[in-house]
Every structure is written in C-alpha cells, then in structure tokens.
PAMI-356240 format. One line per 2 residues: number of its first residue (from 1); their letters; for each residue x, y, z of N, C-alpha, C, O. Coordinates in pm, 1 decimal. Layout:
% residues N
NUM = A = X/Y/Z/X/Y/Z/X/Y/Z/X/Y/Z  ...
This chain:
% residues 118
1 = XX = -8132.0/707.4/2490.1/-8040.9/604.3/2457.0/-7969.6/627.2/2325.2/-7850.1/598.1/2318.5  -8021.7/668.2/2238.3/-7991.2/680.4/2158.4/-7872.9/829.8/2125.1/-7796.6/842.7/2029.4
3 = XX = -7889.6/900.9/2211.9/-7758.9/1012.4/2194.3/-7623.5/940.7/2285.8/-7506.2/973.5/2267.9  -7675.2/825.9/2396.2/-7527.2/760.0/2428.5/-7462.6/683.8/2324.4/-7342.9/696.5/2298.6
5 = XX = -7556.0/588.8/2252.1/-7505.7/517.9/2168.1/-7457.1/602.4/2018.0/-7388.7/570.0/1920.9  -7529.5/721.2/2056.9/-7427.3/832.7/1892.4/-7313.4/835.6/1985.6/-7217.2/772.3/1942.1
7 = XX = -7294.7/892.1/2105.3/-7136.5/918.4/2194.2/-7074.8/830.9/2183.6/-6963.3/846.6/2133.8  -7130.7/656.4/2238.0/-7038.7/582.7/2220.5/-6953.8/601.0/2043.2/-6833.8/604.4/2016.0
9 = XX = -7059.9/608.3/1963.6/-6948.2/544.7/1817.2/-6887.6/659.5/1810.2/-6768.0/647.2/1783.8  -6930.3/785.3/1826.1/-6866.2/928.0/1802.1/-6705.0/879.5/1894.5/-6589.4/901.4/1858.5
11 = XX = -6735.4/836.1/1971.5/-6598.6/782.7/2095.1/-6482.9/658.0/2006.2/-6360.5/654.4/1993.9  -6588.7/572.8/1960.7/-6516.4/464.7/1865.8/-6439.9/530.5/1751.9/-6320.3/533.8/1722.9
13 = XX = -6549.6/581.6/1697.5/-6467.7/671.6/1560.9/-6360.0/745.0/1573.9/-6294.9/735.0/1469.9  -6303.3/821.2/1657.7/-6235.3/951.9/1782.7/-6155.7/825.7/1767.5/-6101.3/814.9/1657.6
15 = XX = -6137.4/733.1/1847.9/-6063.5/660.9/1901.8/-6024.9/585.9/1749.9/-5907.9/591.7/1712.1  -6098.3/535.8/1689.5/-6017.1/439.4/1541.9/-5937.3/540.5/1432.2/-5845.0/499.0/1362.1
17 = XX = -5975.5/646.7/1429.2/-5905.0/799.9/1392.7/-5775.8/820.7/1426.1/-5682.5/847.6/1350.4  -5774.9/802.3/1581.6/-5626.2/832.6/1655.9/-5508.5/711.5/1629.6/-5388.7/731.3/1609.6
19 = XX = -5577.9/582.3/1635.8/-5497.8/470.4/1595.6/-5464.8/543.2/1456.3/-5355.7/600.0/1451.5  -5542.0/547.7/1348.8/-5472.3/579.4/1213.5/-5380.8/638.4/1251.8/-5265.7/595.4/1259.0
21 = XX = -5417.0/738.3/1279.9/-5298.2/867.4/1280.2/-5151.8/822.9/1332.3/-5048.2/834.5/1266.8  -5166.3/754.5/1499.8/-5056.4/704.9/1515.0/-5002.0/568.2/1425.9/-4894.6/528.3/1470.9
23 = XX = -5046.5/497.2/1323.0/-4991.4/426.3/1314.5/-4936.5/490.4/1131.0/-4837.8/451.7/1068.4  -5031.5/585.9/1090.2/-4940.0/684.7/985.5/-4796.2/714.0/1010.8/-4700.2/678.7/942.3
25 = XX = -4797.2/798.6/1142.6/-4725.8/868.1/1245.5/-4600.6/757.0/1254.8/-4486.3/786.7/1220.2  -4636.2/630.6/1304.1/-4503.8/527.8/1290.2/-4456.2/501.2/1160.5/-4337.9/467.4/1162.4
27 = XX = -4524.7/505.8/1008.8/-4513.9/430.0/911.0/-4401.9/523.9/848.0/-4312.6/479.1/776.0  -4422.5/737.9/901.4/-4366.3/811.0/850.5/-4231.1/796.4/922.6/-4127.2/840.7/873.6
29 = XX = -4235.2/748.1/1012.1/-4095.4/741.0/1113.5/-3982.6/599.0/1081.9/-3862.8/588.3/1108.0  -4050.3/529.8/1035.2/-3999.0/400.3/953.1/-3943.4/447.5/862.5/-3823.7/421.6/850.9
31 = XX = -4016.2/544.7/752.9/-3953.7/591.1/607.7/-3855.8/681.8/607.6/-3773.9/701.2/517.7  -3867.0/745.7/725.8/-3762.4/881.2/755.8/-3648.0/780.4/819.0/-3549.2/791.4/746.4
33 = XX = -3623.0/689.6/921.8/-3549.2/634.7/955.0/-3474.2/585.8/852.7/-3355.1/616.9/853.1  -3517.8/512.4/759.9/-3458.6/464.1/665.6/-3402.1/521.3/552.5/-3307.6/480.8/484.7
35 = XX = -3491.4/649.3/536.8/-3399.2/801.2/454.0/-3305.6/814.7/518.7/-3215.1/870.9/457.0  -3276.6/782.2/644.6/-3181.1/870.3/701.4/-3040.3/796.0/713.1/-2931.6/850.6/694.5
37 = XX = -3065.9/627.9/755.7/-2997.1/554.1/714.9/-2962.1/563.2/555.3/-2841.8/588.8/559.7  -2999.2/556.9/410.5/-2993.5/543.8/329.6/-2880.9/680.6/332.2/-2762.0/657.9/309.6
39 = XX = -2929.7/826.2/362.3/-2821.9/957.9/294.9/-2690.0/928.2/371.3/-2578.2/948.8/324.0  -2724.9/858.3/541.3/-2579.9/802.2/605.0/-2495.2/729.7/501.8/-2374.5/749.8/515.7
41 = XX = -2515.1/684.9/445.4/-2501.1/540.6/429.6/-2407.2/586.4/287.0/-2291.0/550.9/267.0  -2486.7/669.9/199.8/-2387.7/706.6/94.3/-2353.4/828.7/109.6/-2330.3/890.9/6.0
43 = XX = -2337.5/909.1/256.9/-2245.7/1020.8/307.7/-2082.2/950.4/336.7/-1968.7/977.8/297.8  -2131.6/865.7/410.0/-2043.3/755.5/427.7/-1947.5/688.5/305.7/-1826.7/711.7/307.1
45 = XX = -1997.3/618.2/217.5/-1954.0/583.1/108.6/-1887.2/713.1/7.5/-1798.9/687.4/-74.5  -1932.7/829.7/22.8/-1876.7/951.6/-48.2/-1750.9/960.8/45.4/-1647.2/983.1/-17.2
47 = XX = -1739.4/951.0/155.0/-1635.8/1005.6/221.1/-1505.6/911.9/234.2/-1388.1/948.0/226.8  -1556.9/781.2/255.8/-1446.5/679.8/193.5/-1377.3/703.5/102.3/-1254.9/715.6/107.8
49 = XX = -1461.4/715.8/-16.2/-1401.9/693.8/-140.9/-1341.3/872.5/-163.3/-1276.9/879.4/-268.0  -1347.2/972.0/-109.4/-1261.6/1104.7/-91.6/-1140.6/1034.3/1.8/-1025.4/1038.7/-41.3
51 = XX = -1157.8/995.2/79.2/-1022.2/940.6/180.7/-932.3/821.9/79.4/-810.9/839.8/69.2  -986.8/720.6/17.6/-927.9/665.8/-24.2/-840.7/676.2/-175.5/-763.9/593.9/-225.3
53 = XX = -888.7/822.9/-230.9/-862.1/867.0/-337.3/-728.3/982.0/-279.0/-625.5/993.0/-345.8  -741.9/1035.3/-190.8/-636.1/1092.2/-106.4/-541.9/1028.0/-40.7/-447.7/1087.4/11.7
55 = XX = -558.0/895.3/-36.4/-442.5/782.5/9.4/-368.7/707.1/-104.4/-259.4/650.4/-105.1  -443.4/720.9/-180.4/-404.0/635.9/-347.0/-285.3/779.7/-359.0/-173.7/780.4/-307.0
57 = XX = -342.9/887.8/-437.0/-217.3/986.7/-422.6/-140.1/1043.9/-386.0/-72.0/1135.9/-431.4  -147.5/953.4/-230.2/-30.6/987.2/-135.9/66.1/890.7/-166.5/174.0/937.7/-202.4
59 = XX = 56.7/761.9/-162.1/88.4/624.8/-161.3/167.5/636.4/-313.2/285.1/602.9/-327.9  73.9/694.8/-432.3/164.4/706.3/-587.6/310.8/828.0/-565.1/421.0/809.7/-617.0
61 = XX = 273.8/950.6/-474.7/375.1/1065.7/-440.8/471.2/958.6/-388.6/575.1/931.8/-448.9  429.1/889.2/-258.4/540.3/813.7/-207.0/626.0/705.2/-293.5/745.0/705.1/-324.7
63 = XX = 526.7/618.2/-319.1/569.5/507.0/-479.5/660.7/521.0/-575.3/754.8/449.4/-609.5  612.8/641.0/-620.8/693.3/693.0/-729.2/806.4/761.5/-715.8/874.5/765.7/-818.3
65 = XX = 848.5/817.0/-621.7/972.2/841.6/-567.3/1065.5/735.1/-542.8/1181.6/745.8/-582.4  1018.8/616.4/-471.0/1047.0/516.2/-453.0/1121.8/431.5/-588.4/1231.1/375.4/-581.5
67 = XX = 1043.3/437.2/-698.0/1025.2/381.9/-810.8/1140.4/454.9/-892.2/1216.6/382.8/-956.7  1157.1/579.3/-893.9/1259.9/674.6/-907.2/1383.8/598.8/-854.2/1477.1/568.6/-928.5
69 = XX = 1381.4/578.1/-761.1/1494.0/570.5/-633.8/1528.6/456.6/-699.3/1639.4/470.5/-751.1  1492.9/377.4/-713.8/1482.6/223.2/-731.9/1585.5/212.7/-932.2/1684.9/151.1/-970.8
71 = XX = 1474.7/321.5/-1009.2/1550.2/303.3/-1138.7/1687.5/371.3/-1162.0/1763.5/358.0/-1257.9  1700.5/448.0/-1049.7/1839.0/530.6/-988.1/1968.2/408.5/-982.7/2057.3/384.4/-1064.2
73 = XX = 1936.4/348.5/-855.9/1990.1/219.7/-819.6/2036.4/106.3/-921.2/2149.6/58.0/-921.1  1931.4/69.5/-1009.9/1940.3/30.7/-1110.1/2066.2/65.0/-1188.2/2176.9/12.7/-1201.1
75 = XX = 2006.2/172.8/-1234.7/2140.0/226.7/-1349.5/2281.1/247.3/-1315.2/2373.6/233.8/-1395.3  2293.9/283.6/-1181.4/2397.5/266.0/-1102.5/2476.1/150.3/-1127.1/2577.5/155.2/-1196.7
77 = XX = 2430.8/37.7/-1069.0/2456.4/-94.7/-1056.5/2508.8/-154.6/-1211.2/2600.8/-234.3/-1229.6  2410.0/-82.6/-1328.1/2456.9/-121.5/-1435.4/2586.3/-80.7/-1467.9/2673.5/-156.1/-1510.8
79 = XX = 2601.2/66.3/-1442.8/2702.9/120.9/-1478.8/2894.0/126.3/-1392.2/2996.1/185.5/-1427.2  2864.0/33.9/-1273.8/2926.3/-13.4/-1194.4/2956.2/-180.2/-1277.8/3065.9/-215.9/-1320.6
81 = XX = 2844.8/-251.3/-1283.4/2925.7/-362.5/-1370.5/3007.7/-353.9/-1471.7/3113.8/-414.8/-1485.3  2953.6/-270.1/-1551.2/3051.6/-233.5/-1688.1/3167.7/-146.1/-1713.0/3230.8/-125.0/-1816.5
83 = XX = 3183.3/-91.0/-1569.3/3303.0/-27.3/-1547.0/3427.5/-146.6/-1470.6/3550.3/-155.4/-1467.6  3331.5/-209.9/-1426.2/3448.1/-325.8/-1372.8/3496.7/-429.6/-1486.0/3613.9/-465.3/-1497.8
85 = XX = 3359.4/-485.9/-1591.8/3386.1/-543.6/-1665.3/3510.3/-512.5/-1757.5/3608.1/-581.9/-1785.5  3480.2/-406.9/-1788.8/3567.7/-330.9/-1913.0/3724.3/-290.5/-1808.6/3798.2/-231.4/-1887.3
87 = XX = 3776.5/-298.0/-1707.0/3857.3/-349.4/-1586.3/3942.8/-420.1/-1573.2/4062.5/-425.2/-1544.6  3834.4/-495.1/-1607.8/3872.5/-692.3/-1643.4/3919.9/-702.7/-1752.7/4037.6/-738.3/-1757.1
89 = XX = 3869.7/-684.2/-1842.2/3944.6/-691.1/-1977.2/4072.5/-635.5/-2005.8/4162.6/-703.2/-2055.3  4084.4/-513.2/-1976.4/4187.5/-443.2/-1965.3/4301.4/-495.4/-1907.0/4399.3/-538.7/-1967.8
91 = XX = 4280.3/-488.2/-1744.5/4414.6/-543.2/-1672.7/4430.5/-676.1/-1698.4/4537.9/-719.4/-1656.5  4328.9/-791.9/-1777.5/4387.0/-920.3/-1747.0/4481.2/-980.4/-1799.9/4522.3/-1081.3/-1742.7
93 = XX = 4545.1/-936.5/-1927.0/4672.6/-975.1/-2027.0/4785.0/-937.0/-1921.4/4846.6/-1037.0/-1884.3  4818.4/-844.1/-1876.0/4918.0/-820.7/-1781.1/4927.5/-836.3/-1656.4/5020.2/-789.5/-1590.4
95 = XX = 4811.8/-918.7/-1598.7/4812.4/-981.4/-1423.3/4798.8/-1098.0/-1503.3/4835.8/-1193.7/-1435.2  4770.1/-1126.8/-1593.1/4808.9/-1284.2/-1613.2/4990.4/-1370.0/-1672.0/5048.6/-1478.3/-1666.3
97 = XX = 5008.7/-1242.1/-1719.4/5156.8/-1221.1/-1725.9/5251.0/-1220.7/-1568.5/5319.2/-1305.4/-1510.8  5226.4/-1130.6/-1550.1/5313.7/-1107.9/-1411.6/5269.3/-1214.0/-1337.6/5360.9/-1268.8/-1276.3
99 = XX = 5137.1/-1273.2/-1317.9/5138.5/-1404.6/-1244.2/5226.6/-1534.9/-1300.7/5280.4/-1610.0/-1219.3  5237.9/-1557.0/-1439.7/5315.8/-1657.6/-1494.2/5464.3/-1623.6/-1468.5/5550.9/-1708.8/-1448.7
101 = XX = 5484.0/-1494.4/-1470.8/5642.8/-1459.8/-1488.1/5652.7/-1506.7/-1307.8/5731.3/-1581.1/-1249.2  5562.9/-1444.3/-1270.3/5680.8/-1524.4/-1105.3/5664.6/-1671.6/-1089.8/5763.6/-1732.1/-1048.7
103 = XX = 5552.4/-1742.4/-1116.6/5559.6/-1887.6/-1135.3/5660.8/-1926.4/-1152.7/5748.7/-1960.0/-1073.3  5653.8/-1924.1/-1342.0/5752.4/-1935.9/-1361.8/5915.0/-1934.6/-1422.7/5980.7/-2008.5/-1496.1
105 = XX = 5941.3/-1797.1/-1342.8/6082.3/-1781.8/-1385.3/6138.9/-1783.8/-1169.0/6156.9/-1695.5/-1085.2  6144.5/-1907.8/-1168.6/6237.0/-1914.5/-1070.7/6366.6/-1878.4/-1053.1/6418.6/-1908.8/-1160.5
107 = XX = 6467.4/-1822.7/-969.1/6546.7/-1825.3/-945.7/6610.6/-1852.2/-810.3/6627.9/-1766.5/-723.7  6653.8/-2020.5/-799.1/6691.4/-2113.0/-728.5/6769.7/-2049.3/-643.4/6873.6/-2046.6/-709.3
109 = XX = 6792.8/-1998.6/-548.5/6922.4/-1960.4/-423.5/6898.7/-1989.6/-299.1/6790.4/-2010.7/-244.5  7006.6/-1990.1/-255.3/6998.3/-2038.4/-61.1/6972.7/-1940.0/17.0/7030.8/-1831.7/24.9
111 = XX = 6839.1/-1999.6/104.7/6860.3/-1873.2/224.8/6922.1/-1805.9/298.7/6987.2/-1872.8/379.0  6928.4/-1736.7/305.2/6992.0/-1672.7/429.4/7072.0/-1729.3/553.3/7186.3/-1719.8/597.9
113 = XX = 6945.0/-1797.8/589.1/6922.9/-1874.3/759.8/7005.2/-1999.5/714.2/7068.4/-2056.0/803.5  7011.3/-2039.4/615.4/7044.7/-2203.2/619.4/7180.7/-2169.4/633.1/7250.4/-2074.9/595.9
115 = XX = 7203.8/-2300.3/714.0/7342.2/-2356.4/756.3/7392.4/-2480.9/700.9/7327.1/-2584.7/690.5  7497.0/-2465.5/670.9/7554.8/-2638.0/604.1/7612.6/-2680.7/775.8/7659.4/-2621.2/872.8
117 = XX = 7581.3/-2795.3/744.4/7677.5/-2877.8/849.6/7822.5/-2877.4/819.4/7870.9/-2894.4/707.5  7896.5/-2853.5/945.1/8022.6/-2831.4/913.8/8059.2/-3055.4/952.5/8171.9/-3102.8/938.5
C-alpha cells in the first residue's frame, strides 16, 4: 500500500508541477503579448510622427510658395494703386477743365432739322 500511495503523490506532485509550468507558460505569454503590443504601439507612434513630419514639409514647400505668391500679389496691387493714384492727380486739373469748358461755354445755334413754320 504504501508504494501506491508514494505513486499516487509522485502522480499529484507530476501533475501540480505541470499546472505550474503551464500556468508560468501563460503568465510568459501575457508579458510577451504585451511586449509586443507595447514595441507595436511605439513602432506605430515612430512612424506617424516620420509621416507627419514629411507632411508638415510638404504642406510648408507648398505654403510657402503660396505665401510667396500671395506677397507677389500684394505688391502688385500696391503698385497698381499708386500708379493710378498719381494718374489722378495728374490728369485731374485738365478733365476738370475741359469738363467745365463744355458746360460751360455754350454756343446757342439752330439745328439743322428744325423748321420754322412758314
């Protein structure tokens, strides 16, 4: 009896052994899972922030051309007002003349077309 009952615990022990092991076996698969999530995770976050640093200096190449374009336009526009302004000044003593002189210097005569009654 006594060498079944060493088999049995020799069997228990065998058997409470194997639980450890497998439940080591899960605890290492939990930690690796979660390593693995974790290097995803800031592989991920590295690669964003490479993409989004490559879109920022696409977006400033594009921008700034833009921004160019834009202070182009600008100066244009300035230099278009002040060519008209200075225009204005110029021609207005003499279109304000020639507008008064035909006002008024009338000279009263009969048309053409008109007919007196005979």
């Amino acid at each position: 009896m006594t060498s079944q009952s060493q088999g049995i615990q020799q069997l228990l022990q065998a058997e409470k052994r194997a639980k450890d092991k497998l439940e080591e076996a899960k605890k290492r698969k939990g930690k690796r899972l979660k390593q693995a999530k974790e290097e995803a995770t800031a592989e991920i976050d590295h690669y964003r922030l490479q993409r989004e640093k490559e879109f920022r200096n696409k977006q400033t190449n594009v921008m700034g051309s833009q921004g160019n374009l834009s202070a182009k336009i600008e100066e244009q526009t300035t230099e278009t007002i002040r060519n008209l302004t200075s225009s204005y000044h110029k021609n207005m003593e003499s279109t304000m003349k020639k507008l008064l002189s035909m006002i008024c210097d009338i000279n009263p005569e009969v048309h053409p077309n008109f007919r007196q009654a005979v």
